[in-house]
N, C-alpha and C positions, 0 to 999 in steps of 0.2 A: 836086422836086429834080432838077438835072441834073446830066449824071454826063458827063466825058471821062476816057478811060483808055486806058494803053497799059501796058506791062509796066515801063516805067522812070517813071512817071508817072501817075497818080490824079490826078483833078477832082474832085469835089463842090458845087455851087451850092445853098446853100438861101435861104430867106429868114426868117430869126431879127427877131420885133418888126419886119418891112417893111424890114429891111436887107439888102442880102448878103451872105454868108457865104462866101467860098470855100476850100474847105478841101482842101490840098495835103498829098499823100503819094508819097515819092519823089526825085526828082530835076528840076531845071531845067537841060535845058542845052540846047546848039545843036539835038539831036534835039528835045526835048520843048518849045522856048521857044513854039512856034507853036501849041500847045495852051493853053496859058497867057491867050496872044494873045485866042483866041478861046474863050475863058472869062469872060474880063476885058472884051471890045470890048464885050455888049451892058447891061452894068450901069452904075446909074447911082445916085447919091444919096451914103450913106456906108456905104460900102465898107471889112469887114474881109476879110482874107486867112491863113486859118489856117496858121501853117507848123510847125505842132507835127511831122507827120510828113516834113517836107520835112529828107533829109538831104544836100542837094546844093544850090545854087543858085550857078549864076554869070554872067557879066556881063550874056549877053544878055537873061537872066532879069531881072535890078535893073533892067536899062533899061526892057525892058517894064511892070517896077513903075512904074518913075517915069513913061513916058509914061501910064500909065493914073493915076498922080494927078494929074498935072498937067491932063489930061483934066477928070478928078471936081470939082476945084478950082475950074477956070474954068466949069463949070457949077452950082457954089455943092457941092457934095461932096465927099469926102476919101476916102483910102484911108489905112487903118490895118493894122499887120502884127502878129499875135496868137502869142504863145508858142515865137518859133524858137528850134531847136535850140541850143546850144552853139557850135559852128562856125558857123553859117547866122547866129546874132547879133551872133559875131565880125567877118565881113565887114558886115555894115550898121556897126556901129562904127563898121569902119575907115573906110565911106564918109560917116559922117555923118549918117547915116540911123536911128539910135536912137532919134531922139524922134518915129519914124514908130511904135513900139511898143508897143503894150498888153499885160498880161497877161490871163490867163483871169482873168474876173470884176471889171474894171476897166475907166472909160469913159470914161479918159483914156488919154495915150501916157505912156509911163514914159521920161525922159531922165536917162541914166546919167551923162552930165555937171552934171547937178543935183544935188546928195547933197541938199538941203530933202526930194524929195519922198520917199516913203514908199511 
């Protein structure tokens, strides 16, 4: 497991079933996006990002999500975002970005503008 940490910001890298796992606690923002960054830069394959504990994320943060899926993508990988907060799900919503979602114990993305799924 790898570990980046600062007092506004937690890392954790493990590798669950040969996947990674990044599991974020704290906040993302202009301080802490560069950590993120270089959390995110050396992984490859299908990539989850735990935001259970993350009660903060903003723009600079989503963008570095997205370039790191689009990254994962065009290498045949995905990045999926696992159990965010309240607020922190509210903004993906808004951007569109819900059906990037999985819950804990699901191995699909849950999209909030589907009522079919379950």
């Amino acid at each position: 497991m790898t570990t980046y940490a600062t007092t506004a910001l937690q890392i954790r890298v493990a590798r669950v079933d040969e996947a990674p796992v990044v599991m974020l606690t704290g906040e993302v923002d202009l301080s802490t996006v560069g950590q993120l960054a270089a959390a995110l830069e050396p992984l490859d394959g299908h990539v989850v990002v735990d935001l259970d504990g993350l009660s903060f994320l903003d723009c600079m943060g989503i963008g570095n999500l997205v370039a790191a899926r689009n990254r994962l993508v065009a290498d045949g990988g995905d990045l999926h975002l696992r159990s965010p907060q309240d607020r922190v799900r509210r903004v993906l919503e808004l951007l569109g970005l819900d059906d990037w979602i999985i819950e804990a114990g699901r191995a699909e993305p849950v999209n909030a503008r589907d009522s079919t799924r379950e």
